[in-house]
Each structure stands twice: as C-alpha cells, then as structure tokens.
N, CA, C and O of each residue as an XYZ file, in Angstrom:
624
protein
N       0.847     -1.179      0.000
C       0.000      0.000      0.000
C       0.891      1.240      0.000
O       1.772      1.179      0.858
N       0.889      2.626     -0.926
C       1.395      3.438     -0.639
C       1.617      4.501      0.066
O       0.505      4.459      0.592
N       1.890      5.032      0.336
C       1.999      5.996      1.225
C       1.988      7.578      0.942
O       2.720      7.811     -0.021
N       1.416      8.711      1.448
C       1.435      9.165      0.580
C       2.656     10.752     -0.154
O       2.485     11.661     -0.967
N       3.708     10.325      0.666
C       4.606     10.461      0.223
C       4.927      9.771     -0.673
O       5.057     10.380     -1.735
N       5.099      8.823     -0.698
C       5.328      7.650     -1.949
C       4.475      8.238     -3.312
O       5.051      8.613     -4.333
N       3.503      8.243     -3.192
C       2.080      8.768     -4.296
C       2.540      9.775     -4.882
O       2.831      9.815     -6.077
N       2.683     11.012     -3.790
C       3.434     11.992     -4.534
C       4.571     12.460     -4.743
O       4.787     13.642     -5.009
N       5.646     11.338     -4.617
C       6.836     11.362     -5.393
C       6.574     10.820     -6.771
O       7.282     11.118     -7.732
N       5.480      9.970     -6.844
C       5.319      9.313     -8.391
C       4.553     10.324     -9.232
O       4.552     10.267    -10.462
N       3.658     11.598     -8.274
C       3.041     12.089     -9.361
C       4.179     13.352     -9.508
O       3.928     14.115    -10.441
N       4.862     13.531     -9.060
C       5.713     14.456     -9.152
C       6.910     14.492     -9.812
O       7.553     15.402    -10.333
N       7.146     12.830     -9.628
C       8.237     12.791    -11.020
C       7.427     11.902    -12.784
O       7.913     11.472    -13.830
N       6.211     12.011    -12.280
C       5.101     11.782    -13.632
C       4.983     12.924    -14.441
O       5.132     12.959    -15.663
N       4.705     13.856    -13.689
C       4.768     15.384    -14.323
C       6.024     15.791    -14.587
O       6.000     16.682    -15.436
N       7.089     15.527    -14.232
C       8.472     16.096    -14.260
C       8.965     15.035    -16.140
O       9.499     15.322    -17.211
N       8.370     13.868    -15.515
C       8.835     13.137    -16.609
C       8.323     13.598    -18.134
O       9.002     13.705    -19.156
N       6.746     13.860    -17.920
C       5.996     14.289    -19.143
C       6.333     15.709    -19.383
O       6.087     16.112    -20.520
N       6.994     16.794    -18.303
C       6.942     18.074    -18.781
C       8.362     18.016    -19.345
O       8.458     18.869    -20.227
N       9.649     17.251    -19.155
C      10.816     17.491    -20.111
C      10.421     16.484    -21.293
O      11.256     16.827    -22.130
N       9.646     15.414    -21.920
C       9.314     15.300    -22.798
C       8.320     15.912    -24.270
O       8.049     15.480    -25.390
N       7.977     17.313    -23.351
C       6.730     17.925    -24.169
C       7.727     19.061    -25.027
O       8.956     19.050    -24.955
N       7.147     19.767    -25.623
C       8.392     20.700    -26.733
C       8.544     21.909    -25.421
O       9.366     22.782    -25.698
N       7.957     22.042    -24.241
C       8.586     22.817    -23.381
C       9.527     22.626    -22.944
O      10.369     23.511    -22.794
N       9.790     20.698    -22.393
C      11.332     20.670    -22.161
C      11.865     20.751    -23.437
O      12.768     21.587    -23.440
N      11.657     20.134    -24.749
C      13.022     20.287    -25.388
C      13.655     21.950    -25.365
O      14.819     22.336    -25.261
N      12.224     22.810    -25.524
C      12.974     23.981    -25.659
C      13.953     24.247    -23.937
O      15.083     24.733    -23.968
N      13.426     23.927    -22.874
C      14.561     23.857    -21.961
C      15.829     23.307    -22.651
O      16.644     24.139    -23.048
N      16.111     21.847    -22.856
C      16.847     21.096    -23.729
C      17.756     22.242    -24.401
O      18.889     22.495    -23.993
N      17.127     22.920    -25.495
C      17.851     23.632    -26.303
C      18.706     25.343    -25.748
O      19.582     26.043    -26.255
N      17.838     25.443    -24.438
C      18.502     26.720    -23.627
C      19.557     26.585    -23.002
O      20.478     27.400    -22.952
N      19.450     24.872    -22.146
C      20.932     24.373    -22.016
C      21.938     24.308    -22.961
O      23.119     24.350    -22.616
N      21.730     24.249    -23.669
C      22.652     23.736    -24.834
C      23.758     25.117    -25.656
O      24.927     25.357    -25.958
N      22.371     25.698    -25.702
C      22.821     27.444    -26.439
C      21.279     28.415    -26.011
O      20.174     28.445    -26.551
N      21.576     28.791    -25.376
C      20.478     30.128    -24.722
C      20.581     30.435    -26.064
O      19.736     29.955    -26.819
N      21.797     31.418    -26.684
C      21.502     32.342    -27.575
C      21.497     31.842    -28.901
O      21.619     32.684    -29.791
N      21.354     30.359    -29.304
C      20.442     30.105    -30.481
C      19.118     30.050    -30.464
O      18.349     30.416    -31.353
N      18.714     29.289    -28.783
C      17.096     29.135    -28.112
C      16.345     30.442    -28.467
O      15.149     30.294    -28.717
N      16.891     31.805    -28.538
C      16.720     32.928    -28.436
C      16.496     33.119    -29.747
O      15.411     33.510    -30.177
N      17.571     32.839    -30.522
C      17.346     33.439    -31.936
C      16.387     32.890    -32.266
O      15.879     33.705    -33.036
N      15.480     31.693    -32.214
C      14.813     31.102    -32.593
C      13.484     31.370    -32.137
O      12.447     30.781    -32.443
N      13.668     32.418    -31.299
C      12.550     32.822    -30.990
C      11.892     32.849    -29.592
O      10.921     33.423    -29.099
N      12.896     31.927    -29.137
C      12.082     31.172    -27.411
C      11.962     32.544    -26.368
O      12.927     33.308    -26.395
N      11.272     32.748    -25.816
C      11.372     33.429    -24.423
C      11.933     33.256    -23.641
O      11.322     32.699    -22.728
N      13.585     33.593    -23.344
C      14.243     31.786    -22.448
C      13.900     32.518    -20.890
O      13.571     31.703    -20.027
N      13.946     33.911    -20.483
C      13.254     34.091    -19.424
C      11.923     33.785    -19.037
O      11.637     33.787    -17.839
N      11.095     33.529    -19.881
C       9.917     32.730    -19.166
C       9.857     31.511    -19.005
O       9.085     30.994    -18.198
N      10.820     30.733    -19.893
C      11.075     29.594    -19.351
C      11.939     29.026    -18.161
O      12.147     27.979    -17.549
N      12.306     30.314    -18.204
C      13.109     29.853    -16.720
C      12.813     30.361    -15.962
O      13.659     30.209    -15.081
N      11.788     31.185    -15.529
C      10.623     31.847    -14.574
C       9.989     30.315    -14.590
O      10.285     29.435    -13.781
N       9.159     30.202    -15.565
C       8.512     28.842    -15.363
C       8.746     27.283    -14.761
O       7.978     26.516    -14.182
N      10.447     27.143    -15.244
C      10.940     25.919    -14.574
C      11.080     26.221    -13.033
O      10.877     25.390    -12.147
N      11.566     27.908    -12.790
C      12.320     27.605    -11.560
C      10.748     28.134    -10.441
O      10.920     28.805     -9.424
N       9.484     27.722    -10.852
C       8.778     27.866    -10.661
C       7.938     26.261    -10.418
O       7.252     25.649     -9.599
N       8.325     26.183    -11.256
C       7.739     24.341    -11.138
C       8.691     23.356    -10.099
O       8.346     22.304     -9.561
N      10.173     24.156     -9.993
C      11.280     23.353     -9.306
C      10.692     24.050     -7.554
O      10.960     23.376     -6.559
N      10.120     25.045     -7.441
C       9.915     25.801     -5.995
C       8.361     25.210     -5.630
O       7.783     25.402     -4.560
N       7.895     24.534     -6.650
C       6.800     24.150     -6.226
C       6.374     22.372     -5.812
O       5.392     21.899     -5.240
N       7.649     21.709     -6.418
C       7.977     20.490     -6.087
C       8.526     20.495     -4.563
O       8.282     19.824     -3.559
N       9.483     21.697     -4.911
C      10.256     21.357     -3.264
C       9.358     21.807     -2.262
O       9.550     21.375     -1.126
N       8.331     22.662     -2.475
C       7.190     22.913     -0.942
C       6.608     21.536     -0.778
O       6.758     21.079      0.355
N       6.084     20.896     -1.494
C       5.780     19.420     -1.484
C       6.551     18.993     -0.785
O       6.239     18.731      0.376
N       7.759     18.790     -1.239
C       8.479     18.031     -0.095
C       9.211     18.705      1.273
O       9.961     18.061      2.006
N       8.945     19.754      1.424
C       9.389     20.553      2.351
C       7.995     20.159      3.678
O       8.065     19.897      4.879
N       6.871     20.286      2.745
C       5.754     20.168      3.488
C       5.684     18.931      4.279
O       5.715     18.982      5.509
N       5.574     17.604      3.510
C       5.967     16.640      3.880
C       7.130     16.292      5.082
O       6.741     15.692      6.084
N       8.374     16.628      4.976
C       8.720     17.313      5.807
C       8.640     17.683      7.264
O       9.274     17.296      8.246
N       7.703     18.518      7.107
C       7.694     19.528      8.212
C       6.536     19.032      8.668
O       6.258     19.357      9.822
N       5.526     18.109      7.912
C       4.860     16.940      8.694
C       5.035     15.876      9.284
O       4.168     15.299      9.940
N       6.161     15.504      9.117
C       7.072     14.282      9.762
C       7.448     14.398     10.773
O       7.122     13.847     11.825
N       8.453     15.414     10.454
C       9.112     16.204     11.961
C       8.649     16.783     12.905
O       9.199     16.925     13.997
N       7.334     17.272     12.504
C       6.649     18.209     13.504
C       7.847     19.480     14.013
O       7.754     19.677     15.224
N       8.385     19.917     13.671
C       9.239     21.339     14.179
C      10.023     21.010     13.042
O      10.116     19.848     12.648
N      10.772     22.268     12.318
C      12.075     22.938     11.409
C      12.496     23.790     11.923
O      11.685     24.638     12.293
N      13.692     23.980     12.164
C      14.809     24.936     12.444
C      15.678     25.239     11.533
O      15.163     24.955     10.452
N      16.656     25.637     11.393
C      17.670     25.982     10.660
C      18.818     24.581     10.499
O      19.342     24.159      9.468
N      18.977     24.030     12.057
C      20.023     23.026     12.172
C      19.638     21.725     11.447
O      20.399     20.769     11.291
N      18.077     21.824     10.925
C      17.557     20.374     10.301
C      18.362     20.561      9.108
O      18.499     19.416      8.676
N      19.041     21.449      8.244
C      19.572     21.225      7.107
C      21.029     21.787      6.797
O      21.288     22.872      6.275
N      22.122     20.599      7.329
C      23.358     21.529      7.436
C      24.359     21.330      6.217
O      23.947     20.462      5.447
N      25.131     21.699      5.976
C      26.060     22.030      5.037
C      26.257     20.727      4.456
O      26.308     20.604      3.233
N      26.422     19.315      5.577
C      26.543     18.032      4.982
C      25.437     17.572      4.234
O      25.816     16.963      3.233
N      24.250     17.636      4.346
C      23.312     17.704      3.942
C      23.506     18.236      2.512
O      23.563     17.349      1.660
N      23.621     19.517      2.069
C      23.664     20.118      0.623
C      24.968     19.744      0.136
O      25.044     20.034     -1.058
N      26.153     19.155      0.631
C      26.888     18.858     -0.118
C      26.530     17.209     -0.931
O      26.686     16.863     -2.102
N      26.119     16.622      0.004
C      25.330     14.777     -0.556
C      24.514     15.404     -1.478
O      24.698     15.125     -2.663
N      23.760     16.094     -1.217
C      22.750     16.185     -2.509
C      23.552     16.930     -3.797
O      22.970     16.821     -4.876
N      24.478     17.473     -3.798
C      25.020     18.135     -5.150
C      25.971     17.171     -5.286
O      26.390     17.231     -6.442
N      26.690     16.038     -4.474
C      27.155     14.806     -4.788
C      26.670     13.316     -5.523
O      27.318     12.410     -6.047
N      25.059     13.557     -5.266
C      24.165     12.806     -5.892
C      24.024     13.441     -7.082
O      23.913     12.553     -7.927
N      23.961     14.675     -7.678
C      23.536     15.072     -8.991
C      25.370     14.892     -9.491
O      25.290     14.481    -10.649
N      26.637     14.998     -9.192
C      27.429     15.063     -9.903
C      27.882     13.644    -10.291
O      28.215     13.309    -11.428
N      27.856     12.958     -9.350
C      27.905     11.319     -9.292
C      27.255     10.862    -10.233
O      27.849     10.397    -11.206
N      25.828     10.887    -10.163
C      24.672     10.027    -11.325
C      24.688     11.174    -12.387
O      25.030     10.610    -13.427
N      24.529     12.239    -12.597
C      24.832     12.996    -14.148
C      23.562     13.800    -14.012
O      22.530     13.665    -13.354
N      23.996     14.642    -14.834
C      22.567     15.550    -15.245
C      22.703     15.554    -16.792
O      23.665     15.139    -17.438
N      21.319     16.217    -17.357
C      20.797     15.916    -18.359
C      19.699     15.250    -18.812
O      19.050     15.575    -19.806
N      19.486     14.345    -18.115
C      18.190     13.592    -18.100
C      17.644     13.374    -16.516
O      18.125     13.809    -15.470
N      16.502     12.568    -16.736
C      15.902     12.352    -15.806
C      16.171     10.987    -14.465
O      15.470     10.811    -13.468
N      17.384     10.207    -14.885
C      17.394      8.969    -14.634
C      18.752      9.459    -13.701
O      18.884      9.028    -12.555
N      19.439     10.113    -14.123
C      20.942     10.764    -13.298
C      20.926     10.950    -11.726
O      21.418     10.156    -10.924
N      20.318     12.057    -11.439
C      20.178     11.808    -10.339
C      19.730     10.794     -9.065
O      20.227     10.559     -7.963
N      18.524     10.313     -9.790
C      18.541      9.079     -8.988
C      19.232      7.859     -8.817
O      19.052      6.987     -7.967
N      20.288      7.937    -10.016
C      21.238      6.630     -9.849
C      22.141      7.491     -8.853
O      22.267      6.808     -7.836
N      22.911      8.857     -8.695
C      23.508      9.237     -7.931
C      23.290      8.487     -6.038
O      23.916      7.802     -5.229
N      21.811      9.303     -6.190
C      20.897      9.022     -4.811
C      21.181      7.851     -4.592
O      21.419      7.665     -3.399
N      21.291      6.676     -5.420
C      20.937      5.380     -4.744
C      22.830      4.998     -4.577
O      23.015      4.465     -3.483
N      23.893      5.124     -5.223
C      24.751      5.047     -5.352
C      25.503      5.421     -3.895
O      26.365      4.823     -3.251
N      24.685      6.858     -3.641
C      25.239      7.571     -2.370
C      24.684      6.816     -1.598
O      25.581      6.280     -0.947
N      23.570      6.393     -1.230
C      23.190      5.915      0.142
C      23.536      4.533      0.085
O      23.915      4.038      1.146
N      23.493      3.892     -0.802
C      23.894      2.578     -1.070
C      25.519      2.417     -0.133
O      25.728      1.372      0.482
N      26.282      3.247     -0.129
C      27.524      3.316      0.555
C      27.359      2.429      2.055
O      27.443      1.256      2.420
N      26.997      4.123      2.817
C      26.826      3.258      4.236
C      26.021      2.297      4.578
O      25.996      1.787      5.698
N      25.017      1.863      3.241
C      24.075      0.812      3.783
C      25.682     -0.483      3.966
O      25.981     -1.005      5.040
N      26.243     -0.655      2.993
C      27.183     -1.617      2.688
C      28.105     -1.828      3.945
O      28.162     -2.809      4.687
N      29.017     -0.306      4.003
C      29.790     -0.429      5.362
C      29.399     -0.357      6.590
O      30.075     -0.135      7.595
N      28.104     -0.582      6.469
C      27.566     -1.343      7.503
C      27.659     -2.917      7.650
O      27.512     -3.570      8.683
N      27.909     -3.324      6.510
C      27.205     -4.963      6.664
C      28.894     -5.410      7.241
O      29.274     -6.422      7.830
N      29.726     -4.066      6.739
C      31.522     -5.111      7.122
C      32.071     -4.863      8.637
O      33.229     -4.965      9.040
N      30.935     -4.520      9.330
C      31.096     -4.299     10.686
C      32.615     -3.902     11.324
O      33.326     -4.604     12.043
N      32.873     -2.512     10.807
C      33.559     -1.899     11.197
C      33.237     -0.945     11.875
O      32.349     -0.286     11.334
N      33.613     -0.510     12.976
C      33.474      0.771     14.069
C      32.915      1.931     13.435
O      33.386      2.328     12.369
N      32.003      2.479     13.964
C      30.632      3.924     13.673
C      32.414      5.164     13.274
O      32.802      5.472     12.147
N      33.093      5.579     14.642
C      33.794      6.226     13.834
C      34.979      5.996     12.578
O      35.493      6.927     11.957
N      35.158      5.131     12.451
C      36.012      4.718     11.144
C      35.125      4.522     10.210
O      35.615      5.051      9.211
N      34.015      4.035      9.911
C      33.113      3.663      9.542
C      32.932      4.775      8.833
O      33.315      4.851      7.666
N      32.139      6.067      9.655
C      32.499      7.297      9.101
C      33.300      8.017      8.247
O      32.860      8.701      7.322
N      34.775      7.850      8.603
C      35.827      8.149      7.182
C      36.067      7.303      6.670
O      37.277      7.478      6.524
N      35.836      6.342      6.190
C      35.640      5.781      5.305
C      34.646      5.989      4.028
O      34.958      5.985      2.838
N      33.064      6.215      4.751
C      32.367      7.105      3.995
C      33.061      8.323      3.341
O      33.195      8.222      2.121
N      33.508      9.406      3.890
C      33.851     10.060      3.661
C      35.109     10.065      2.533
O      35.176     10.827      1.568
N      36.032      9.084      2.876
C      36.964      8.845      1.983
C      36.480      8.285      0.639
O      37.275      8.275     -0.302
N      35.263      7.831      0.485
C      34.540      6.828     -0.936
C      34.215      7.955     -1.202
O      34.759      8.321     -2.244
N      33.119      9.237     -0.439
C      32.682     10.218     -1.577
C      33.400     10.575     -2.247
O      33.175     10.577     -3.457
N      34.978     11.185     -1.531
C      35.733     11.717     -2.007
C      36.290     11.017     -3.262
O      36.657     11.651     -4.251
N      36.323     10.022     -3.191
C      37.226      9.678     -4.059
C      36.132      9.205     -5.428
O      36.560      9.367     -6.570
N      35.031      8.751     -5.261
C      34.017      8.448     -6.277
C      33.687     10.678     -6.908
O      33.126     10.943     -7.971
N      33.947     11.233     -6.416
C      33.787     12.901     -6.791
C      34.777     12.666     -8.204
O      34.467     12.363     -9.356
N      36.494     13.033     -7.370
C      37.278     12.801     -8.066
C      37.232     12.079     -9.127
O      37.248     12.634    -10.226
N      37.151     10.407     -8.992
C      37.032      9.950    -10.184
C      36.119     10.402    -11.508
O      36.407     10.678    -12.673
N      34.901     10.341    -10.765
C      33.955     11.292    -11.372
C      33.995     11.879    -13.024
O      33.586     11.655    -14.163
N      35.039     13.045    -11.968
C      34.901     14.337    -12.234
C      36.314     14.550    -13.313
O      36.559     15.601    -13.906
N      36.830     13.762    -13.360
C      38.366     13.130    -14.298
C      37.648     12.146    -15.097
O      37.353     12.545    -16.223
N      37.244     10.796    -14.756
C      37.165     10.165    -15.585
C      35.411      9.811    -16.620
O      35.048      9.040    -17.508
N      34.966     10.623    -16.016
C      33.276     10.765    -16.785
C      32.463     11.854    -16.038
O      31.513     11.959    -15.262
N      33.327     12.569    -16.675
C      32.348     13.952    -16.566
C      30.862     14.220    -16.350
O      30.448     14.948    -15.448
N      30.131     13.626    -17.179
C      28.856     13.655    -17.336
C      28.006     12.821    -16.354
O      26.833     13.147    -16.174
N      28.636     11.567    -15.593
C      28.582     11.388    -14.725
C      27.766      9.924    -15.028
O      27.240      9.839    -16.137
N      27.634      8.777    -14.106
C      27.379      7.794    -14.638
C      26.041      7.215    -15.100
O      25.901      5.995    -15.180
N      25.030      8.083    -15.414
C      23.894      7.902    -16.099
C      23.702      9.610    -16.936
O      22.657      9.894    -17.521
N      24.505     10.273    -16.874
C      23.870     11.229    -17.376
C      24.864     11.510    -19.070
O      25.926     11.087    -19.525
N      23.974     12.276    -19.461
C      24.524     12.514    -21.463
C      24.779     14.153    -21.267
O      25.437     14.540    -22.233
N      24.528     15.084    -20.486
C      25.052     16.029    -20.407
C      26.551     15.942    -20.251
O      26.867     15.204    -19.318
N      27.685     16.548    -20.974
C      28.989     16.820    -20.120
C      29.432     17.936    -19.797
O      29.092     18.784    -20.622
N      30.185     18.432    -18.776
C      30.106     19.850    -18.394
C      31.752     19.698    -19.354
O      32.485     18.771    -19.700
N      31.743     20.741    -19.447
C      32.716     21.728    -20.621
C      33.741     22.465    -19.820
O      34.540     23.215    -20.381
C-alpha cells in the first residue's frame, strides 16, 4: 500500500517526466545547450526559466511540506552544510541531463553506508571511510566521466 509520500513522489516525477518530454522541455533542452540560439529562434528563455524555476519551488514545498509533517518542528540546524553537499554529490555522481541521473547518484550515495555497515567496522572509522569513498568516487567522477554515470550532459 502506498503511502502518501510515496504517491506523490510518483506524481511528481510523472509530471516532471511528461513536462521534459513535451516541446517545453526540449525547448529547456535547447537553452541548455545554447540560450543564444534558443533565443534566436525565438524562445522566451526568461519565461522559461521563470517557469521551470517555478515548477522546481513548487515540487520542493511538497516536499518541504511533507517534511515539516514528519518532523513536527524545522529549524535551521535540520539542514546543514553536509546535507547540501550529498545532494550536489548525488547530482554530480549520477549525471545531469536527463531524468534517470540523479537518482542513480541518490541510490549510489546511500547505497555506501548501507554496505559499510554490513563489514562491521566501528561507527567512527566507519564514518571516514564514507567520507573517503565520496571523495574519491567525486574525483574519479569528475576526471574520468564527466557527465557522470547515467547522465549525457557533459560539463565543458
């Protein structure tokens, strides 16, 4: 049975999925690529990016909401620096460009400590060790596949 967080992560990446397949994402598609051909061609690329970063602020209250229903209280300390660095480690890890990137990141990243857990080594070593795999899965990364390991974007 789902849950309904669960529900609306599916309708949220249902819509995410169908809105970069419609000629609104490609024209996103094509603003990444070259704003100023997107432009010559006619696109509005500021309303499209009013619009995405509008659709991206309206996903995250969803899950902010969610959230802040779980927890019952938010502060400032619920979201610290380690926190936003895993998540821009999950998008550089799994790739951007498509839709499938990040979530191979996500599962890649947490997939870690699920593992060095199972080799029952000590919570603080345990710890840098984590730490030593991000690092070094970044690096590799970021040298040896740019684009990252599900994604077709490459950064330049």
């Amino acid at each position: 049975m789902f849950s309904l967080s669960t529900s609306l992560t599916l309708v949220c990446g249902t819509i995410v999925f169908i809105l970069l397949r419609s000629p609104w994402g490609r024209a996103l598609n094509a603003m990444r690529d070259d704003e100023l051909a997107a432009r010559g061609l006619g696109k509005n690329t500021r309303l499209f990016k009013v619009q995405a970063f509008f659709i991206a602020c309206a996903m995250v209250s969803i899950a902010g909401s969610l959230y802040a229903t779980y927890v019952s209280y938010i502060d400032p300390t619920s979201f610290t620096l380690d926190e936003s660095i895993l998540m821009i480690s999950m998008i550089i890890i799994g790739g951007t460009g498509n839709f499938i990137g990040p979530i191979v990141g996500a599962f890649t990243l947490i997939a870690i400590p699920e593992i060095l857990r199972f080799l029952y080594i000590p919570d603080a070593i345990a710890a840098n060790i984590r730490l030593l795999i991000y690092g070094l899965l970044l690096v590799t990364m970021v040298h040896l596949r740019p684009q990252g390991l599900a994604g077709k974007y490459r950064f330049k």
